[in-house]
C-alpha positions in Angstrom: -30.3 78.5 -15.6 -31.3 76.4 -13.0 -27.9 74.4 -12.9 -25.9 77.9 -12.5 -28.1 78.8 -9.8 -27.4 75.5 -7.7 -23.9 76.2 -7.9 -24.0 79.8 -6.8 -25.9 78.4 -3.8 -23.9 75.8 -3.8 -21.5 78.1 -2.3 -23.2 79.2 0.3 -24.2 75.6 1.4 -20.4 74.6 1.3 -20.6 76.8 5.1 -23.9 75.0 5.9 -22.4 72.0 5.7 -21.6 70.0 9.2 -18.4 70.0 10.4 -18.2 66.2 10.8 -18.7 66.7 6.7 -15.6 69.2 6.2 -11.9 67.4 5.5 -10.4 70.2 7.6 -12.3 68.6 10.8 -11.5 65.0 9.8 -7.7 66.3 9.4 -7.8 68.6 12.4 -9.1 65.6 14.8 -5.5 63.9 13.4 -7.4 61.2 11.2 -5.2 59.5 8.7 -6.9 60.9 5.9 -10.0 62.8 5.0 -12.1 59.9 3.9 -11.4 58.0 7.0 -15.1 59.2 7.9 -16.2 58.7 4.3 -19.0 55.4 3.3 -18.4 54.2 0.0 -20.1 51.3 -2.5 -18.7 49.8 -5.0 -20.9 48.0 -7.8 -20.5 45.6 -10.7 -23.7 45.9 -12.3 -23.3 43.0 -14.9 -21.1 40.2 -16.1 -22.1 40.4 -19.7 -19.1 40.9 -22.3 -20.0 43.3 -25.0 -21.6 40.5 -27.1 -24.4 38.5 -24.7 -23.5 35.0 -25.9 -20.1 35.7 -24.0 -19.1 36.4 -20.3 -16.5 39.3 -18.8 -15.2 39.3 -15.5 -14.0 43.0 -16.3 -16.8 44.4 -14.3 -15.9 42.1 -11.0 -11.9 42.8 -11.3 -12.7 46.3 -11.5 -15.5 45.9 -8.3 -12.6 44.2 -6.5 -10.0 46.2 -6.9 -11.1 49.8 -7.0 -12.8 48.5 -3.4 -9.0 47.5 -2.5 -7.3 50.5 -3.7 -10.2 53.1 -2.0 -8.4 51.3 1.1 -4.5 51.4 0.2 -4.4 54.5 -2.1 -7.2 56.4 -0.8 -7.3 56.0 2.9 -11.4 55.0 3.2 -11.8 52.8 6.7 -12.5 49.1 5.5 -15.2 49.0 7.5 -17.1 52.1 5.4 -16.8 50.1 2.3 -19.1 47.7 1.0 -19.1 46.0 -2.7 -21.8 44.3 -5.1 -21.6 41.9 -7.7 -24.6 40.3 -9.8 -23.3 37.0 -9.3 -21.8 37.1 -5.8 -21.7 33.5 -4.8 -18.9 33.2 -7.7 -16.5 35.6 -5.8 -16.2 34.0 -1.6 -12.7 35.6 -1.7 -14.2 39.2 -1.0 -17.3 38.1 -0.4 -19.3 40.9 -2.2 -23.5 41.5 -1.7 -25.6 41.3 -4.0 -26.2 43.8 -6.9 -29.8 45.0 -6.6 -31.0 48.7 -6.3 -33.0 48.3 -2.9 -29.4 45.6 -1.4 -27.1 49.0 -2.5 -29.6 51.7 -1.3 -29.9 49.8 2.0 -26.0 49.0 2.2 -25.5 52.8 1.1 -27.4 54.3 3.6 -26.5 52.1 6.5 -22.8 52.9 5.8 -23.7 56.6 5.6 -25.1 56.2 9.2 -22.0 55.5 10.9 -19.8 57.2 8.3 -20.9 60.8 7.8 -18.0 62.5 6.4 -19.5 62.3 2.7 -20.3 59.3 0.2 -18.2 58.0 -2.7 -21.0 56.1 -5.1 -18.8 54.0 -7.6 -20.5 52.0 -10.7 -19.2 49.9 -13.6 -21.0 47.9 -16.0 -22.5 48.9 -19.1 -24.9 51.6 -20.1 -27.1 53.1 -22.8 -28.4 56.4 -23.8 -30.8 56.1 -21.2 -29.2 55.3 -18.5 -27.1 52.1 -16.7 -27.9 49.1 -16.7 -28.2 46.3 -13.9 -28.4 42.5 -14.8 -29.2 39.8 -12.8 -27.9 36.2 -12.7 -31.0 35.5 -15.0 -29.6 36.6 -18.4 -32.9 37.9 -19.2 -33.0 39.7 -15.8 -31.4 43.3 -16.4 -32.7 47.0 -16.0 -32.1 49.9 -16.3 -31.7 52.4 -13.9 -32.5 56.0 -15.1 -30.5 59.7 -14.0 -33.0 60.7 -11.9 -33.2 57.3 -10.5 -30.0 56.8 -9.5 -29.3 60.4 -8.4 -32.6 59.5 -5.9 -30.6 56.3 -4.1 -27.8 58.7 -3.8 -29.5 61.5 -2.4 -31.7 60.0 -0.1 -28.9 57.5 1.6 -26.6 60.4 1.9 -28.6 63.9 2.1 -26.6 67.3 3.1 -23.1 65.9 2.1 -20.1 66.0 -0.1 -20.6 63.0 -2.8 -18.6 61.7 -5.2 -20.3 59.6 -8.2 -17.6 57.6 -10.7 -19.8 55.6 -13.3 -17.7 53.7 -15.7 -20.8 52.9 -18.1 -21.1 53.8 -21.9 -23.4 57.0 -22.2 -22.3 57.5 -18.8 -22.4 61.9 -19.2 -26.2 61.1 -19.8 -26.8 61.2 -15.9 -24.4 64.1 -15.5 -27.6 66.7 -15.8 -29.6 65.4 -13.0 -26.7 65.0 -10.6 -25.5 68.3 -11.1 -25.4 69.0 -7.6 -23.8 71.8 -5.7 -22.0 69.6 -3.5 -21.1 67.1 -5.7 -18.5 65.7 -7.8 -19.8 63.4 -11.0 -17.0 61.2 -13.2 -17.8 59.8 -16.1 -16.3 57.5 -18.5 -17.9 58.6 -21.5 -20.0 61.5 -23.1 -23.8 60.5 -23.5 -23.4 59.8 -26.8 -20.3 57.9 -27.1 -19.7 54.3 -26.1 -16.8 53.1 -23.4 -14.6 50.1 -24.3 -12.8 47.3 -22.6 -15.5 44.7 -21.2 -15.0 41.9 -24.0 -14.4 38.5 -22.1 -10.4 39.3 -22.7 -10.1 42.4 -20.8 -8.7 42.5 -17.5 -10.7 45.9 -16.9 -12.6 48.3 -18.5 -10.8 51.3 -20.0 -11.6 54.1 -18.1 -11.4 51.2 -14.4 -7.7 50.7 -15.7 -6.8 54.2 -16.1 -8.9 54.9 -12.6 -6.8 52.6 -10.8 -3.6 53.3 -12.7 -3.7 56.9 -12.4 -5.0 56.7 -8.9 -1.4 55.9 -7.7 0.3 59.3 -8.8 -2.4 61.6 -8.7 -3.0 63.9 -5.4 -6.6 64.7 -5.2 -10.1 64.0 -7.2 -9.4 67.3 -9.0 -6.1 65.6 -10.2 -7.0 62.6 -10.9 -10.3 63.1 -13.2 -8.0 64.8 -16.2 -5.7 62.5 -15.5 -7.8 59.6 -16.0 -9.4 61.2 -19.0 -6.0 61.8 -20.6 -5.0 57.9 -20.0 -8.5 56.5 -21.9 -7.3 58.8 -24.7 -3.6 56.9 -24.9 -5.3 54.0 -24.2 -7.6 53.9 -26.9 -5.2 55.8 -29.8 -3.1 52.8 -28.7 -5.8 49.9 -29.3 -7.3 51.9 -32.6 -10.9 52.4 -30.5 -12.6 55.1 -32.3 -14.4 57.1 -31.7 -13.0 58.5 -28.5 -14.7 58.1 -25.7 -14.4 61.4 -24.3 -15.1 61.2 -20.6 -16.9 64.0 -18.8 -16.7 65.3 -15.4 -18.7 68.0 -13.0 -17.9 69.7 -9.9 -20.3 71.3 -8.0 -19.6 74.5 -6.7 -19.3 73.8 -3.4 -17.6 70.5 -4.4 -14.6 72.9 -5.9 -13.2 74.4 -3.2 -13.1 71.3 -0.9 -11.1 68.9 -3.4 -7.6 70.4 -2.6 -8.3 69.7 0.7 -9.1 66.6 0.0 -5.5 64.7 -0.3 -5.2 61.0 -1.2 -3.0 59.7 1.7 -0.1 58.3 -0.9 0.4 62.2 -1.3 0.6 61.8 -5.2 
């Protein structure tokens, strides 16, 4: 009950929202794209393969190069976007900050202060049924952040705006319930009680970051490319015998739905 009466509200807050926040203004004013006025972080929240005693760099690739492509593909200023790594030192090349909740709030809100179009929240590591977890450079070092938790950072660096969460975890449609925000958009790269797959130490990326960054270069909008994604992880994983599927999930907020189609990825699909 509650969740269908945020989204009929929802509705009525899409008109509430400022017009700094609305596409149409950023396209109006002649901006390159509608996330030209748009902060964004993007976070590898550990660098554990799926077994501890071995290491992944699936997490960073994927930190790297969905930052890159929110750039080239996507149209978000440079300047808006900020990465995180847990070991950052290793990485001088793109020089990311360091992945702790209070460095991403901070980094979050401060980008959300000069860029008040809307936020883009992006996460990849791994996950349980309780939430995502976080490690640290000490092995021993990892936590988990909970839903509510990490729909707080969100909120509260970027109140009264369109926000779009991607979190590439296992378990990942657990946090789907508490952001299940009128204006907001919520991918996930599995349902919250399925496993994801691809962050042994010989993947490149994990599955649903491939397919992310793959289908990213034909797809026209979010509203395009979630499906799209989900559709790719299924090939993927029929392909590499991964059972059981994944089955990624994905919610749009009421006043999220309208405002997608207007929302055009730059490439033009």
């Amino acid at each position: 009950m509650r969740r269908w009466l945020q989204m009929g509200l929802g509705l009525l807050a899409a008109a509430t929202l400022s017009a700094s926040a609305l596409p149409g203004a950023a396209m109006a004013a002649g901006k390159p794209s509608p996330f030209a006025n748009w902060a964004a972080v993007v976070v590898a929240g550990d660098y554990h393969a799926a077994h501890d005693s071995e290491e992944t760099e699936a997490f960073d690739n994927a930190r790297r190069d969905v930052t890159t492509a929110l750039s080239t593909e996507m149209g978000f200023q440079p300047g808006n976007v900020r990465q995180f790594s847990v070991r950052p030192g290793r990485y001088p090349d793109t020089r990311p900050g360091s992945s702790t909740v209070f460095n991403i709030y901070d980094n979050l809100k401060e980008l959300a202060g000069q860029a008040k179009g809307g936020c883009l929240f992006y996460y990849t590591s791994h996950g349980a049924p309780e939430g995502a977890y976080l490690g640290s450079e000490d092995p021993d070092g990892a936590t988990l952040i909970f839903p509510t938790e990490l729909t707080e950072l969100i909120e509260r660096a970027c109140p009264k705006r369109p926000v779009i969460v991607v979190i590439s975890t296992c378990f990942s449609a657990v946090n789907i319930p508490a952001m299940s925000k009128p204006n907001w958009m919520v991918m996930t790269a599995a349902r919250k009680d399925r496993t994801s797959f691809g962050c042994s130490a010989r993947d490149t990326y994990p599955y649903f970051d491939a397919c992310f960054l793959s289908q990213l270069k034909a797809a026209k909008n979010f509203a395009v490319l979630a499906p799209a994604v989900k559709a790719c992880i299924g090939q993927k994983e029929i392909d590499t015998g991964m059972r059981p599927p994944a089955e990624p999930q994905t919610y749009i907020g009421g006043a999220m739905l309208p405002l997608l189609p207007l929302m055009p990825f730059p490439h033009g699909g």
